[in-house]
N, CA, C and O atoms as a Maestro MAE file, in Angstrom:
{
 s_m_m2io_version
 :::
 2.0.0
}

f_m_ct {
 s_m_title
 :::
 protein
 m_atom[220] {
  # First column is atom index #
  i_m_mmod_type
  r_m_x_coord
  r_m_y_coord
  r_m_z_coord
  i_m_residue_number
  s_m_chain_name
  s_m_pdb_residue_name
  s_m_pdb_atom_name
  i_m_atomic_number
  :::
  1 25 14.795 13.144 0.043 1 A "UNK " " N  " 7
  2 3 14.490 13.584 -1.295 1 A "UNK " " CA " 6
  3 2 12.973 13.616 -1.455 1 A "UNK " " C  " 6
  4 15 12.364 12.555 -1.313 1 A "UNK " " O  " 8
  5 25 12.323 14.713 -1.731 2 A "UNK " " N  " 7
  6 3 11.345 14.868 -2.389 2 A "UNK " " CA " 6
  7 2 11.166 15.183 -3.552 2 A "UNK " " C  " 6
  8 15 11.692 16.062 -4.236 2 A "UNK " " O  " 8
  9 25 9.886 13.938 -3.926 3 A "UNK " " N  " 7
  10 3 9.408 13.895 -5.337 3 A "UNK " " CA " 6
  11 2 8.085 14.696 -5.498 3 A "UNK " " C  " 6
  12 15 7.107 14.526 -4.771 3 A "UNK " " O  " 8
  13 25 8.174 15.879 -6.862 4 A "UNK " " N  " 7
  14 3 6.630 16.576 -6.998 4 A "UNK " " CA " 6
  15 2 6.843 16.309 -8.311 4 A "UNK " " C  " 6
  16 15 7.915 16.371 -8.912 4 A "UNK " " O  " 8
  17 25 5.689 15.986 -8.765 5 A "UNK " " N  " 7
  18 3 4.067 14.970 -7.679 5 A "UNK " " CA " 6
  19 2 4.536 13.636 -7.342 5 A "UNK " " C  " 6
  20 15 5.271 12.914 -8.014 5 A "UNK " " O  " 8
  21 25 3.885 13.356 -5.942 6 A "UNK " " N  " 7
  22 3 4.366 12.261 -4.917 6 A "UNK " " CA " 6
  23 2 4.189 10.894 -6.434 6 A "UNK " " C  " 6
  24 15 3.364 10.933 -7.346 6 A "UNK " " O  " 8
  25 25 5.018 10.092 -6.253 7 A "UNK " " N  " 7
  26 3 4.899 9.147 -6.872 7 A "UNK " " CA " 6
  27 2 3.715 7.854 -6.719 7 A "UNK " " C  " 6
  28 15 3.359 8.059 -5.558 7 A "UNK " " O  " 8
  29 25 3.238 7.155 -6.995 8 A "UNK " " N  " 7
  30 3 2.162 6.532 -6.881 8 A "UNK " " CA " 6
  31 2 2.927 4.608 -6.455 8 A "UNK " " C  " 6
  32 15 3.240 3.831 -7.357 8 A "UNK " " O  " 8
  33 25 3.021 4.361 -5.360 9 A "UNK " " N  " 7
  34 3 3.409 2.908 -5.089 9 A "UNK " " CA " 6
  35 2 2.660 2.264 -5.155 9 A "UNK " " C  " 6
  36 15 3.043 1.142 -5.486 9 A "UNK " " O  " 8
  37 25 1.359 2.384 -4.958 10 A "UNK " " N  " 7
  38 3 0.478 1.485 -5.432 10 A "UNK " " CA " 6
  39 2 -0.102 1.070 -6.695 10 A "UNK " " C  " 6
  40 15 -0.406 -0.038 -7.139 10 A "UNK " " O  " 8
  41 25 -0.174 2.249 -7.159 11 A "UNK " " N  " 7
  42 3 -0.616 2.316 -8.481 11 A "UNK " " CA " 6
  43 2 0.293 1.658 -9.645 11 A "UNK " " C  " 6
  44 15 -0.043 1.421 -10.806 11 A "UNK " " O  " 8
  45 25 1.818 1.378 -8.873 12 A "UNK " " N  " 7
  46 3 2.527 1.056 -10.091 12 A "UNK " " CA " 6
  47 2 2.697 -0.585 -10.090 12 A "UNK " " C  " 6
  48 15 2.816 -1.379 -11.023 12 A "UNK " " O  " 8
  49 25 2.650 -0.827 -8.206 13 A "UNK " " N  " 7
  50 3 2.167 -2.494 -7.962 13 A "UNK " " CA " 6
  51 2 0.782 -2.445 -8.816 13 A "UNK " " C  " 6
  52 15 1.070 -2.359 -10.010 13 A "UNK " " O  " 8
  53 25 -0.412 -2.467 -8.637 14 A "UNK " " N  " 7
  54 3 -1.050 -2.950 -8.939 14 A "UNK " " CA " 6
  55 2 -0.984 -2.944 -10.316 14 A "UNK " " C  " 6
  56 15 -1.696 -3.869 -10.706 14 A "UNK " " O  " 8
  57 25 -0.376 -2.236 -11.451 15 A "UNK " " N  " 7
  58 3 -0.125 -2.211 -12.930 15 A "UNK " " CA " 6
  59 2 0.945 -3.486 -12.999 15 A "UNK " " C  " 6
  60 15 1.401 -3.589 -14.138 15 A "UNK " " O  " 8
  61 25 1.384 -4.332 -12.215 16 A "UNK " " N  " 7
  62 3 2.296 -5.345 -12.021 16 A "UNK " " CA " 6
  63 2 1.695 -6.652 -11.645 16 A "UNK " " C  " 6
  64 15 2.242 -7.740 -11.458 16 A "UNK " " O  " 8
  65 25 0.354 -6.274 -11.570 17 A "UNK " " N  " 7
  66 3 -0.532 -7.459 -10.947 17 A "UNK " " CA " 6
  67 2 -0.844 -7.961 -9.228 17 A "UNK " " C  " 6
  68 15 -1.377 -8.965 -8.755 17 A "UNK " " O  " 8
  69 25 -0.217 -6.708 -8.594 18 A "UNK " " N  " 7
  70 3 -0.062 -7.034 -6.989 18 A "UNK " " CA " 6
  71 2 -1.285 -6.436 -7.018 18 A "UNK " " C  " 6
  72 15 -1.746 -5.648 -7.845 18 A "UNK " " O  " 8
  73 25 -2.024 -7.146 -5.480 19 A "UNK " " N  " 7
  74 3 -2.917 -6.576 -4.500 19 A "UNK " " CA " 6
  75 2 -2.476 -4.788 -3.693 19 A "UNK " " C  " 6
  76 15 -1.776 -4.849 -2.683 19 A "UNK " " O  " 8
  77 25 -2.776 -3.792 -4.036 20 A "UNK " " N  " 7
  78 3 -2.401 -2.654 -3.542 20 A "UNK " " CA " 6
  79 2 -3.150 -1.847 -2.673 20 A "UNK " " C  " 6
  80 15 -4.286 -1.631 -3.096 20 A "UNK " " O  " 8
  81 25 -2.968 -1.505 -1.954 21 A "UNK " " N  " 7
  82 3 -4.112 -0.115 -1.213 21 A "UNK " " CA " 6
  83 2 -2.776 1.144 -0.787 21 A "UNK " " C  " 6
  84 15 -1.776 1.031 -0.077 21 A "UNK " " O  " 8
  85 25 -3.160 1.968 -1.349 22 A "UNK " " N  " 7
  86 3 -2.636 3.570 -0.784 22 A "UNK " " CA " 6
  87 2 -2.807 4.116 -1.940 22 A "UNK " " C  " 6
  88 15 -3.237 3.716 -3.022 22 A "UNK " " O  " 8
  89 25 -2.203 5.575 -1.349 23 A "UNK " " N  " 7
  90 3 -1.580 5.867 0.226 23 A "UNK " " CA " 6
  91 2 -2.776 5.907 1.371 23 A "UNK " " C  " 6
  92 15 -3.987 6.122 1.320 23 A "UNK " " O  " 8
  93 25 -2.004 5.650 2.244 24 A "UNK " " N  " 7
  94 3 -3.012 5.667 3.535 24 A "UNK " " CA " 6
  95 2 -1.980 6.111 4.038 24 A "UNK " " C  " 6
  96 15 -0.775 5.879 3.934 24 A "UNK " " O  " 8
  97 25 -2.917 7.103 4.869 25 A "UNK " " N  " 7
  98 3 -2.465 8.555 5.505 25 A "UNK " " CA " 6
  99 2 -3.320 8.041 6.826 25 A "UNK " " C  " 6
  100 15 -2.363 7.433 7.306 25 A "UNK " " O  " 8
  101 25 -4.151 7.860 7.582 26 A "UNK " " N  " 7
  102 3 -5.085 7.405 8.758 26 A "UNK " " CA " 6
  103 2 -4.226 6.680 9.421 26 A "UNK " " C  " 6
  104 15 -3.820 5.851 8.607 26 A "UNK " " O  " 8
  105 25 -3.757 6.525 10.342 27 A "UNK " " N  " 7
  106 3 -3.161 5.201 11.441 27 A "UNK " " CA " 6
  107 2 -3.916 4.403 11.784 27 A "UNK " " C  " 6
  108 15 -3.644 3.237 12.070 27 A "UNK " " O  " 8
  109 25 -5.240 5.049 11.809 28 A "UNK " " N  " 7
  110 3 -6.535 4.117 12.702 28 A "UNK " " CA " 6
  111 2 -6.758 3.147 11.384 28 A "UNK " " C  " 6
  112 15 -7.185 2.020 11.636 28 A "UNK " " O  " 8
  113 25 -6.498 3.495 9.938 29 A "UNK " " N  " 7
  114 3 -6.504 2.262 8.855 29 A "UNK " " CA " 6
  115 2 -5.638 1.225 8.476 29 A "UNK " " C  " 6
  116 15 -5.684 0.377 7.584 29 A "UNK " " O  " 8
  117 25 -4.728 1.530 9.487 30 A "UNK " " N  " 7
  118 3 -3.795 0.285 9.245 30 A "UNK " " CA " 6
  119 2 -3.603 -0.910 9.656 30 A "UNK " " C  " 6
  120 15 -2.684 -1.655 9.316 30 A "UNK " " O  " 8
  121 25 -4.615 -1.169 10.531 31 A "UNK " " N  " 7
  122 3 -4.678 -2.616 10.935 31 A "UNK " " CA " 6
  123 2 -5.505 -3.193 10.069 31 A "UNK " " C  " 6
  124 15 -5.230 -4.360 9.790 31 A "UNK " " O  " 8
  125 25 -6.499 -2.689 9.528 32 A "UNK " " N  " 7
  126 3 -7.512 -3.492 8.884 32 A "UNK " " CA " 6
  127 2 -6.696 -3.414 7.161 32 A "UNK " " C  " 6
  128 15 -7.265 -4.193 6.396 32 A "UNK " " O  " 8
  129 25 -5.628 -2.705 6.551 33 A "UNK " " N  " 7
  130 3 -5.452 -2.600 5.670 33 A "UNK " " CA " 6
  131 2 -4.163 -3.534 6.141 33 A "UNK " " C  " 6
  132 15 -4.115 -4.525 5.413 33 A "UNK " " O  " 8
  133 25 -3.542 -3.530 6.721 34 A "UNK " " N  " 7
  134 3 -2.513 -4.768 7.393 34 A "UNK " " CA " 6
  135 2 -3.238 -6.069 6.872 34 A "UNK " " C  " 6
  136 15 -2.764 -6.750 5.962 34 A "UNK " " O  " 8
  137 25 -4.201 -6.310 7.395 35 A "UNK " " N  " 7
  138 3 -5.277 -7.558 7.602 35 A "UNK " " CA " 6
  139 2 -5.096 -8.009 6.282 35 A "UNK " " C  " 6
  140 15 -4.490 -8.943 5.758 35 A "UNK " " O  " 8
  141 25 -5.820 -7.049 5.886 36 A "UNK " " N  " 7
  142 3 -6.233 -7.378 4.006 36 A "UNK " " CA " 6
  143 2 -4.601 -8.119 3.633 36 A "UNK " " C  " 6
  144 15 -4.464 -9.342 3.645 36 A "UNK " " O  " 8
  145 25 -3.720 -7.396 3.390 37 A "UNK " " N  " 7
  146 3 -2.809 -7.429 2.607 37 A "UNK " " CA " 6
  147 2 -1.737 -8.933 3.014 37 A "UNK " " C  " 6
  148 15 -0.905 -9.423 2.250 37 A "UNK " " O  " 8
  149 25 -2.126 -9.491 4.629 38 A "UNK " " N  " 7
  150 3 -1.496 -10.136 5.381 38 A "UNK " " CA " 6
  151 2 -2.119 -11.810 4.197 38 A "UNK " " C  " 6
  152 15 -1.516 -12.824 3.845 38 A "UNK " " O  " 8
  153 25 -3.753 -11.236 3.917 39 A "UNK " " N  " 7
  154 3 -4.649 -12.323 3.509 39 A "UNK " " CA " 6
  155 2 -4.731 -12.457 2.325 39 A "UNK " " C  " 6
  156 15 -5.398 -13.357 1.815 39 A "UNK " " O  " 8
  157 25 -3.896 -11.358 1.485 40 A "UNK " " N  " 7
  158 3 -3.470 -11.418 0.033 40 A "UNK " " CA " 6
  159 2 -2.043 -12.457 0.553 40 A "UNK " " C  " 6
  160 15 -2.216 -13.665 0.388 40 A "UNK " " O  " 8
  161 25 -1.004 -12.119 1.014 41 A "UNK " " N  " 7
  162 3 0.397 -12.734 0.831 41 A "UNK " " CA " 6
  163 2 -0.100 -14.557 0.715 41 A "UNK " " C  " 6
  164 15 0.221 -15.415 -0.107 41 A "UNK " " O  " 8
  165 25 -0.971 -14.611 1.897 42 A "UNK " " N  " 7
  166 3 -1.549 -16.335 2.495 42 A "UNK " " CA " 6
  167 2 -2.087 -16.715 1.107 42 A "UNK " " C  " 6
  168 15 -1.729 -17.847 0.783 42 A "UNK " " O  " 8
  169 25 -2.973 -15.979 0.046 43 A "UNK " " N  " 7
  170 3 -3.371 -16.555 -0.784 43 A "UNK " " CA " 6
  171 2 -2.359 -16.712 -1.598 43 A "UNK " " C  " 6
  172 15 -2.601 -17.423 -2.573 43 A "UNK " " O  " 8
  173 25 -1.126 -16.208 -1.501 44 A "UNK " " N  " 7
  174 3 -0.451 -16.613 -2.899 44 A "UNK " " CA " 6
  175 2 -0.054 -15.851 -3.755 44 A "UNK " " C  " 6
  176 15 0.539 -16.188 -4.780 44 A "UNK " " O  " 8
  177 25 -0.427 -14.397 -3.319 45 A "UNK " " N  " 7
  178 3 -0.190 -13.233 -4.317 45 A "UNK " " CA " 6
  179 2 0.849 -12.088 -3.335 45 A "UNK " " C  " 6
  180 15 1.236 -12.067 -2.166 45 A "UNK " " O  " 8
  181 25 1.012 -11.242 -4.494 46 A "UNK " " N  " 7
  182 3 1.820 -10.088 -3.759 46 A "UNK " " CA " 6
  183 2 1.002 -8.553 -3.317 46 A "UNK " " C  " 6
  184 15 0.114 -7.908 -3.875 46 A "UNK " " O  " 8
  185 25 1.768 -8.353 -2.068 47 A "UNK " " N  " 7
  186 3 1.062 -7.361 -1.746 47 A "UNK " " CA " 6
  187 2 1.407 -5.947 -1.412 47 A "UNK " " C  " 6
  188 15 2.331 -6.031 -0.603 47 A "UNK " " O  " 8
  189 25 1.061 -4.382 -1.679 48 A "UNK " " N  " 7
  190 3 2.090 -3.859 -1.042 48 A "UNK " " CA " 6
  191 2 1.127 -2.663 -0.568 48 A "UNK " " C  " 6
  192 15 -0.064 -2.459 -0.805 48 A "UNK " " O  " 8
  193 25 1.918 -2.063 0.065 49 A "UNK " " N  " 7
  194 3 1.089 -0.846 1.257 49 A "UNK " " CA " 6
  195 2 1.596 0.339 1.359 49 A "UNK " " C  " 6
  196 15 2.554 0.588 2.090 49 A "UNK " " O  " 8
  197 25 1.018 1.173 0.649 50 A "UNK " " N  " 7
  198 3 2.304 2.257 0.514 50 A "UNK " " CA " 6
  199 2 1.441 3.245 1.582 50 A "UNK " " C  " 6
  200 15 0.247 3.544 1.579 50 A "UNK " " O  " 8
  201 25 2.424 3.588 2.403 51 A "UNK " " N  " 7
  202 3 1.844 4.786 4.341 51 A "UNK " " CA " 6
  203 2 2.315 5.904 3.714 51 A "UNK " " C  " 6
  204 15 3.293 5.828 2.971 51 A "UNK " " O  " 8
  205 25 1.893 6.663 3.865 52 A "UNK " " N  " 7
  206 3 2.389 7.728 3.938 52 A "UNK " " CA " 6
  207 2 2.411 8.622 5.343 52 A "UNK " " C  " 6
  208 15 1.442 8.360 6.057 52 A "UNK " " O  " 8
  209 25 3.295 9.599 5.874 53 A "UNK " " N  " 7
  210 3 3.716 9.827 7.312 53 A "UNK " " CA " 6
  211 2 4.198 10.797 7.097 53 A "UNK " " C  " 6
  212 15 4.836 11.045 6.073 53 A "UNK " " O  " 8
  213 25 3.867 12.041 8.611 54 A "UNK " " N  " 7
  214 3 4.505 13.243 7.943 54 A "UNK " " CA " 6
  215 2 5.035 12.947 9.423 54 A "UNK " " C  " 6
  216 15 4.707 12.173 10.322 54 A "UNK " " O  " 8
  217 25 6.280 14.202 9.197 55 A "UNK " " N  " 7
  218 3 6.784 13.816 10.919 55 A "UNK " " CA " 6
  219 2 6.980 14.903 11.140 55 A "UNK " " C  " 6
  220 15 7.374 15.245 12.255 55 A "UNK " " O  " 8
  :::
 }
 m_bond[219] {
  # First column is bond index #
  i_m_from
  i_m_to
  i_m_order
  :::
  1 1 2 1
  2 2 3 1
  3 3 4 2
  4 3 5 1
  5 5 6 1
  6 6 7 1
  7 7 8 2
  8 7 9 1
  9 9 10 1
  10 10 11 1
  11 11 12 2
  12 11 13 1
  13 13 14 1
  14 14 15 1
  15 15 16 2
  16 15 17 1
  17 17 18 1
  18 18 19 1
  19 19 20 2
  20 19 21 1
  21 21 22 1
  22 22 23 1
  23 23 24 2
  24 23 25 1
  25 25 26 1
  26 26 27 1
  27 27 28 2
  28 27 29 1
  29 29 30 1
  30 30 31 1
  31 31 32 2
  32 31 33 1
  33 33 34 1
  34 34 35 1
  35 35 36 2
  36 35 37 1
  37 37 38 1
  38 38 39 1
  39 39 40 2
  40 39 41 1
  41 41 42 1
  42 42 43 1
  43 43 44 2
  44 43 45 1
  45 45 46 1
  46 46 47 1
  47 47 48 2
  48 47 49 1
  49 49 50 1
  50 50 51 1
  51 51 52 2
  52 51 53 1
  53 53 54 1
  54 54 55 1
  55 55 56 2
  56 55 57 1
  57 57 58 1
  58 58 59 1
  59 59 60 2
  60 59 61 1
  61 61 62 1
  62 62 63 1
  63 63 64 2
  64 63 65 1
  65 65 66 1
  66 66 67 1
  67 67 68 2
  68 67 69 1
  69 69 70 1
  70 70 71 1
  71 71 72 2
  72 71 73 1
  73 73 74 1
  74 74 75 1
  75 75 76 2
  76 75 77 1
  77 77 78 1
  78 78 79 1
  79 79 80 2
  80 79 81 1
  81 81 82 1
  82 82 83 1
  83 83 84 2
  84 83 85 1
  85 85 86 1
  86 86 87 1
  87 87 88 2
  88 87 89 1
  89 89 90 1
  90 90 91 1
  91 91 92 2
  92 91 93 1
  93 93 94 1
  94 94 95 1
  95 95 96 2
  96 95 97 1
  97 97 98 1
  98 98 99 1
  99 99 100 2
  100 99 101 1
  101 101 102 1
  102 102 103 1
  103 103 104 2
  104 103 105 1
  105 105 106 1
  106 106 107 1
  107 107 108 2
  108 107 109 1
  109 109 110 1
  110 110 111 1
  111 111 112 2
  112 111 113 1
  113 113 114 1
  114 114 115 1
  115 115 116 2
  116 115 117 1
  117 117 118 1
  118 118 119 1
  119 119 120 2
  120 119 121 1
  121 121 122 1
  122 122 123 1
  123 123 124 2
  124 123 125 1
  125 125 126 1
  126 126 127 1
  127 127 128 2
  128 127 129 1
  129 129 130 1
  130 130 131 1
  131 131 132 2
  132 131 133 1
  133 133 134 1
  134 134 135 1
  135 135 136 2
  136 135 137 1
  137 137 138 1
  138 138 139 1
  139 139 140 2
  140 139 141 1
  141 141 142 1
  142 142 143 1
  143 143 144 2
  144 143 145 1
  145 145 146 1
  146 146 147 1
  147 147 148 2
  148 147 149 1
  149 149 150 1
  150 150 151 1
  151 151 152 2
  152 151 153 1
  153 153 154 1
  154 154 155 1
  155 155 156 2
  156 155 157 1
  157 157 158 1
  158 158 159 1
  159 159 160 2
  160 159 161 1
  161 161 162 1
  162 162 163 1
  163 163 164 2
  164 163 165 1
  165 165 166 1
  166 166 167 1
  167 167 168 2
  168 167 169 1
  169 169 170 1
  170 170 171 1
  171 171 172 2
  172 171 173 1
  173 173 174 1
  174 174 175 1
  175 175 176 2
  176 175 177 1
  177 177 178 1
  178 178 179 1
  179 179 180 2
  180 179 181 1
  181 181 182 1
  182 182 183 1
  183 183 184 2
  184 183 185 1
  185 185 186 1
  186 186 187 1
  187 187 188 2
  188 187 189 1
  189 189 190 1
  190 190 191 1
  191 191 192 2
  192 191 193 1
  193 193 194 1
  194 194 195 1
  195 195 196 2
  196 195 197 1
  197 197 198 1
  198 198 199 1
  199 199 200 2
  200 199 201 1
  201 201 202 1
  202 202 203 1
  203 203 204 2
  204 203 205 1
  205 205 206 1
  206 206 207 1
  207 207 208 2
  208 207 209 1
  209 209 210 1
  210 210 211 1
  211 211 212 2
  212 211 213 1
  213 213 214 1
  214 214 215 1
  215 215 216 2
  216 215 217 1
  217 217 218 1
  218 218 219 1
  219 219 220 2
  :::
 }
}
């Protein structure tokens, strides 16, 4: 199912109070945006990562 206009997962975590980054579209950004989000969960908060992927 496709949604137009793409829906926003981050945007609706972070209106929820989570730590968010996307979409990320780059592969080469996902370790360091992994990192981040690995070092949000450790502190105590929520985190989420929305990829986006075409195939």
């Amino acid at each position: 199912m496709i949604f137009v206009p793409v829906p926003s997962v981050g945007g609706e975590a972070r209106g929820y109070g989570a730590w968010a980054k996307g979409p990320v579209e780059d592969p080469a950004a996902l370790a360091d945006v992994f990192r981040r989000a690995v070092n949000e969960v450790e502190a105590g908060n929520v985190a989420v990562v929305d990829v986006r992927t075409m195939l």
